[in-house]
C-alpha positions as a Markdown table, in Angstrom:
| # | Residue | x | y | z |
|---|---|---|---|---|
| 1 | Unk | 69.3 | 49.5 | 350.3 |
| 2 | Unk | 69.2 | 53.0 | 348.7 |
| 3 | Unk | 68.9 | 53.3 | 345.3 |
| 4 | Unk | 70.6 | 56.6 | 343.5 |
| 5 | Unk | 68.6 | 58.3 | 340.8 |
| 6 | Unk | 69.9 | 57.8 | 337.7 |
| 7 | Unk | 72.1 | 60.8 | 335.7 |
| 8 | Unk | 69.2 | 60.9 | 333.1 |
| 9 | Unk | 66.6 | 60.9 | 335.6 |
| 10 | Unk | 68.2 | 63.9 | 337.6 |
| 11 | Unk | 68.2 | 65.7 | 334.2 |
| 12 | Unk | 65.0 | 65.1 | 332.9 |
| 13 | Unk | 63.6 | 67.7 | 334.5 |
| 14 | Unk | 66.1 | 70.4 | 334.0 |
| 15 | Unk | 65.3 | 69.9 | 330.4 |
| 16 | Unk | 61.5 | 69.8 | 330.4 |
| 17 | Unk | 62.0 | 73.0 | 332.4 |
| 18 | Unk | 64.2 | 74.9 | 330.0 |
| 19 | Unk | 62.4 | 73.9 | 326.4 |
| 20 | Unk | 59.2 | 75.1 | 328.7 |
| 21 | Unk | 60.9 | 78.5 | 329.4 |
| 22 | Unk | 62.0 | 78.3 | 325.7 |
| 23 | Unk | 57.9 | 77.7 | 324.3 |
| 24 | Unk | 57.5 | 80.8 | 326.7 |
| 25 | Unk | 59.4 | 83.0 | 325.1 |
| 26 | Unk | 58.5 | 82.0 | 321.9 |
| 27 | Unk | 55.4 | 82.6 | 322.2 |
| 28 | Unk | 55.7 | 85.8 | 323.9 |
| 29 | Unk | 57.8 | 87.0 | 320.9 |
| 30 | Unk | 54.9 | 85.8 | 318.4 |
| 31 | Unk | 52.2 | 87.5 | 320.3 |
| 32 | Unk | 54.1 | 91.1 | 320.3 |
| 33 | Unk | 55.4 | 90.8 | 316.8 |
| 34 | Unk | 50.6 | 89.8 | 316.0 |
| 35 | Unk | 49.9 | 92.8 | 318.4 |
| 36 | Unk | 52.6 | 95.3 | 316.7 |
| 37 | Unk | 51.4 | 94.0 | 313.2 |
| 38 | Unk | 47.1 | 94.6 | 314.5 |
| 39 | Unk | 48.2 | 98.4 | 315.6 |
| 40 | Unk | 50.5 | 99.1 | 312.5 |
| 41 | Unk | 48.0 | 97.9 | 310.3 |
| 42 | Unk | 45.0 | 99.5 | 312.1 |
| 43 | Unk | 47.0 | 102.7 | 312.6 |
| 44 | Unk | 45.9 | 104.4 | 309.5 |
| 45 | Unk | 43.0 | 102.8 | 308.0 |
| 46 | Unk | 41.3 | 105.0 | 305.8 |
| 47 | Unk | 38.0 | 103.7 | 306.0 |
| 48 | Unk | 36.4 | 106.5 | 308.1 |
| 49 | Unk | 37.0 | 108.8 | 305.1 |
| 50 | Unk | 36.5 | 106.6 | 302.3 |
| 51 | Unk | 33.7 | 103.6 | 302.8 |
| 52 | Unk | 30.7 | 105.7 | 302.8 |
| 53 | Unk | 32.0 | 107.2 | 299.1 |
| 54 | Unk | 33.1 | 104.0 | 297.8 |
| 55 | Unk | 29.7 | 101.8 | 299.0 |
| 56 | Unk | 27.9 | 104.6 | 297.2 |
| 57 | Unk | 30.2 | 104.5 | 293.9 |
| 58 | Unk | 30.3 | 101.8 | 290.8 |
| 59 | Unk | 33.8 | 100.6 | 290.9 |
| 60 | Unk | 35.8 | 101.7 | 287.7 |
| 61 | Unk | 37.7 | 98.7 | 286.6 |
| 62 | Unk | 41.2 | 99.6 | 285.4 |
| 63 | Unk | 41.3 | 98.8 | 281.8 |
| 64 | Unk | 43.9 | 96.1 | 280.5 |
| 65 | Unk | 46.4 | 98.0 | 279.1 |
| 66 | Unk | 50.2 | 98.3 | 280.0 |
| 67 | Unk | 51.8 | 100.8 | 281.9 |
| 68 | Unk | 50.5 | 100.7 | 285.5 |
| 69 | Unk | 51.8 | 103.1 | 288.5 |
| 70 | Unk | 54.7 | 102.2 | 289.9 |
| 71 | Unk | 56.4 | 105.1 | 291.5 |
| 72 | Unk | 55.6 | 108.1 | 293.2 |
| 73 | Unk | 57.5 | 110.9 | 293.5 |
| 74 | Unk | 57.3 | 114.3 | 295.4 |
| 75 | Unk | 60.3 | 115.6 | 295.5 |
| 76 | Unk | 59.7 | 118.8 | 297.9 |
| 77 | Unk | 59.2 | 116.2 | 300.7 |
| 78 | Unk | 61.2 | 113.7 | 299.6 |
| 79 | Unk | 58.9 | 111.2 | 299.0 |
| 80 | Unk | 59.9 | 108.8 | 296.5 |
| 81 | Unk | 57.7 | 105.3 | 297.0 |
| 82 | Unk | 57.0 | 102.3 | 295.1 |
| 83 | Unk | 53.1 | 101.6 | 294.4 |
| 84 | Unk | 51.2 | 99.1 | 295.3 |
| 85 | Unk | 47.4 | 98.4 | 294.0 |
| 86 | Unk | 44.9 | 98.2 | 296.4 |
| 87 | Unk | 40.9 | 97.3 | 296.5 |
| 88 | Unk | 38.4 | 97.2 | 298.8 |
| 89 | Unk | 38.0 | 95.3 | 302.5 |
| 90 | Unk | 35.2 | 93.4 | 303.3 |
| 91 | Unk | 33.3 | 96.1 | 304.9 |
| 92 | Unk | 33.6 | 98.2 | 301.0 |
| 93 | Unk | 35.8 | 100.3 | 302.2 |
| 94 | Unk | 39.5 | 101.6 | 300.2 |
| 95 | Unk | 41.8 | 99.6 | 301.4 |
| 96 | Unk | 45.7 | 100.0 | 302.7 |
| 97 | Unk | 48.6 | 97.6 | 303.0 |
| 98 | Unk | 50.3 | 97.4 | 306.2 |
| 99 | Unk | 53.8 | 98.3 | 305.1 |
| 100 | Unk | 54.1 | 102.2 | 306.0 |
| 101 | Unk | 56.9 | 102.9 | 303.5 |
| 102 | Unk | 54.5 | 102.0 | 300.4 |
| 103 | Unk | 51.3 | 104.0 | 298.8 |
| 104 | Unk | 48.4 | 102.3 | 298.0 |
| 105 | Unk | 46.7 | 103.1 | 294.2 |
| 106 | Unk | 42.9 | 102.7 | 294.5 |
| 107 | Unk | 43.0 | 100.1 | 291.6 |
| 108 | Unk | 39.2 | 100.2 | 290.9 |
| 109 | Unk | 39.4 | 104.1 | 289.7 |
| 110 | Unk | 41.1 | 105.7 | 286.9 |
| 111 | Unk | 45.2 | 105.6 | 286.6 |
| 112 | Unk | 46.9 | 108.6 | 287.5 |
| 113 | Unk | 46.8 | 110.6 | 284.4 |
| 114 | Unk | 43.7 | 109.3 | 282.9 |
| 115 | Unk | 40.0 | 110.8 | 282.7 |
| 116 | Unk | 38.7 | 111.7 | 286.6 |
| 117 | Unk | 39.6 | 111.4 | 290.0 |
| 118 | Unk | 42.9 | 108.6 | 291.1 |
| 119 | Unk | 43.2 | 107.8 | 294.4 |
| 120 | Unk | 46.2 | 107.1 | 296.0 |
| 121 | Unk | 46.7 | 106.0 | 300.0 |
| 122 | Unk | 49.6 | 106.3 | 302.5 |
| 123 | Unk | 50.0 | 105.5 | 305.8 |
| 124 | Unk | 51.2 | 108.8 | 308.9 |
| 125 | Unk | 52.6 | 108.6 | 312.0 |
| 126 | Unk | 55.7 | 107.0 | 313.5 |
| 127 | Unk | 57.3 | 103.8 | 312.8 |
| 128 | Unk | 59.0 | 101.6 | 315.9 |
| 129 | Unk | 62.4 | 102.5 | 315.1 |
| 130 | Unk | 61.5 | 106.2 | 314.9 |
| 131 | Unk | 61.6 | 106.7 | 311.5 |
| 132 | Unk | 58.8 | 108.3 | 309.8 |
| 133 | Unk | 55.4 | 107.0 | 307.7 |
| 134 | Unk | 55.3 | 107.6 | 304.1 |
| 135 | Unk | 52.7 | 110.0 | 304.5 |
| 136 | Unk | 54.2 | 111.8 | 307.3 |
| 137 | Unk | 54.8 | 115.2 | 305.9 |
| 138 | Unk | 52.2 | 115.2 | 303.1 |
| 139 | Unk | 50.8 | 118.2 | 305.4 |
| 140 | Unk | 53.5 | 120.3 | 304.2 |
| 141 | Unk | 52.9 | 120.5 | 300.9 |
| 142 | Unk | 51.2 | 123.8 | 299.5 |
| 143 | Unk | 49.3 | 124.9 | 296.6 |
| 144 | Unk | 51.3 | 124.6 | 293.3 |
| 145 | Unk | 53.9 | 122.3 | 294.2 |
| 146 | Unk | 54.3 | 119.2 | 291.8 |
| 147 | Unk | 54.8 | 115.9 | 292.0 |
| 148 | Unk | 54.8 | 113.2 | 289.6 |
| 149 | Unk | 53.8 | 109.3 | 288.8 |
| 150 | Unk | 55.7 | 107.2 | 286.4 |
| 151 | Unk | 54.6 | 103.7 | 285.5 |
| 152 | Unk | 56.1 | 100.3 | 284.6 |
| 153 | Unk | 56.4 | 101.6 | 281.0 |
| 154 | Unk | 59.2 | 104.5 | 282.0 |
| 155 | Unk | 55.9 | 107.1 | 281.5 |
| 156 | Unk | 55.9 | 110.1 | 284.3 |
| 157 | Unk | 52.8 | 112.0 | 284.6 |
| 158 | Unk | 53.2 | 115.3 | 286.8 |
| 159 | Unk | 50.1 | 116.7 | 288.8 |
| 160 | Unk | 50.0 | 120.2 | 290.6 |
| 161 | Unk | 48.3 | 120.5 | 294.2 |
| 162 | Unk | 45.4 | 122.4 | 293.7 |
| 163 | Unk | 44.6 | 122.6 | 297.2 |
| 164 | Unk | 44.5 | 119.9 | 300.8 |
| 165 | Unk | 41.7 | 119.4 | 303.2 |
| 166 | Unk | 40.9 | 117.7 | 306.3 |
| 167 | Unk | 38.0 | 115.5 | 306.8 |
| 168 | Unk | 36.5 | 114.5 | 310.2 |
| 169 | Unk | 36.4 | 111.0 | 309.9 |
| 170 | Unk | 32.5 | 110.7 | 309.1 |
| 171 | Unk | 32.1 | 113.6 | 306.5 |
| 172 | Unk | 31.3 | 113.1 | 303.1 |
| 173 | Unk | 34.5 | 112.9 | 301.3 |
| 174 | Unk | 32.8 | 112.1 | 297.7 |
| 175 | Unk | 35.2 | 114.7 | 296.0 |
| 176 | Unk | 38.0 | 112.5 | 297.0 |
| 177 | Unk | 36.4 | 109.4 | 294.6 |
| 178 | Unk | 34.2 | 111.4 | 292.1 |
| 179 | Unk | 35.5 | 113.8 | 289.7 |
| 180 | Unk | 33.0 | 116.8 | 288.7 |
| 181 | Unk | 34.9 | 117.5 | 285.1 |
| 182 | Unk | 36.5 | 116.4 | 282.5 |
| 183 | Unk | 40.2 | 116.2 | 284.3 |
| 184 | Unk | 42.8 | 113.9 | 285.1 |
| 185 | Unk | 43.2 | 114.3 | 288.7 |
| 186 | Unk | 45.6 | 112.5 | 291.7 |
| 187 | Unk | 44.1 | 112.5 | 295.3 |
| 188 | Unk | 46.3 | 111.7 | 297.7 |
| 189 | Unk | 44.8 | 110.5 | 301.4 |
| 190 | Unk | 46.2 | 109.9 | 304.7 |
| 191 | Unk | 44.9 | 110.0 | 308.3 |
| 192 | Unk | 46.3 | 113.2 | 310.5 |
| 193 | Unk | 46.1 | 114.8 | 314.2 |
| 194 | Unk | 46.3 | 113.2 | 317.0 |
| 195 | Unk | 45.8 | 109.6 | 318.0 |
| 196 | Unk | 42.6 | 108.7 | 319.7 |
| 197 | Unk | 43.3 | 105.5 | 321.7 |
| 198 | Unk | 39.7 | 104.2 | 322.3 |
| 199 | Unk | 39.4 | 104.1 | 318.5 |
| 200 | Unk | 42.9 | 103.0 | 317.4 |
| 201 | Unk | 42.8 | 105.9 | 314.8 |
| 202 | Unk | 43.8 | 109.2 | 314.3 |
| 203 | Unk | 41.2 | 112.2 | 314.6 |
| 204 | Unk | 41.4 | 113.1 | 311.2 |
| 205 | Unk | 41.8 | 112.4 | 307.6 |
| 206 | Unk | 43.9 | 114.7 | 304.5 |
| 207 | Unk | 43.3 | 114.9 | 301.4 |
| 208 | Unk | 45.7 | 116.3 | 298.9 |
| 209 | Unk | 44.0 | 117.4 | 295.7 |
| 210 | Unk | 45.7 | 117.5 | 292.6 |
| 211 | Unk | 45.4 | 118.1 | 288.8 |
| 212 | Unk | 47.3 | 117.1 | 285.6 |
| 213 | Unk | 49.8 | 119.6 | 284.6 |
């Protein structure tokens, strides 16, 4: 006598194949969305420029008072972008969120507006959906333009660019950290040039210097 499969039996596998084809996808999505995260992240990393000044210079703790950085504004590139407050990585090196549409203050140095040299990060280059990195057209910028800092108390500080400069990725860069007066100054960094694929990084680093107006 024949026997006939059963309905569930002939659909068992059907199912086990789709929800397999299902876990695929799923986790093809997850690995692109880690990988496109990694690059974005790595993109920019300022640590070429910056982690030989910083493991060479005592951290200056912010002092605990109110009115911390919140915006930055240049309004010749139209630049206007909520701060963040960043540290240092594991390595001792200035660190830089991910997010490309935020600026990173260097929470460790002065405020922007107080005594020596603030330090304040960005990410360059292109975004997926084609739309420009903060940082993008800091290059731009020329000597005696102004931009400005207000903080969480409604205070706006204005600074004037005194000058930019590129770095090659292992020059000294302790200007950039380490004030030689008596100033209130706002450094602004970003990588620049062209993108070097064996090292995941751009081939150089700018710096926009600034002083208190």
């Amino acid at each position: 006598m024949k026997v006939r499969p059963s309905r569930s039996t002939k659909k068992l596998p059907i199912r086990w194949l789709v929800l397999a084809v299902i876990i695929a996808a799923a986790t093809l999505v997850l690995l692109l969305v880690l990988i496109a995260t990694r690059t974005a992240s790595k993109d920019n990393l300022l640590s070429p420029v910056v982690s030989k000044v910083v493991r060479e210079t005592k951290p200056i703790a912010a002092k605990a008072k109110p009115g911390l950085p919140k915006q930055l504004v240049i309004s010749s590139i139209n630049i206007n972008a909520p701060i963040d407050y960043v540290g240092l990585t594991p390595d001792g090196a200035m660190d830089i969120k991910a997010n490309p549409e935020i600026v990173g203050w260097y929470m460790l140095g002065p405020r922007p507006g107080d005594k020596g040299n603030a330090v304040i990060a960005g990410h360059y280059g292109w975004q997926e959906d084609g739309k420009p990195a903060i940082f993008n057209d800091i290059q731009k910028l020329n000597k005696g333009d102004e931009l400005s800092v207000t903080d969480q108390e409604g205070q706006s500080v204005t600074f004037v660019v005194r000058e930019i400069r590129k770095y090659n990725p292992d020059s000294d860069a302790a200007t950039v950290f380490q004030s030689s007066d008596d100033g209130s100054h706002l450094n602004l960094i970003t990588c620049n040039g062209v993108w070097v694929k064996d090292k995941q990084s751009y081939s150089d680093r700018l710096v926009v210097f600034t002083d208190k107006k």
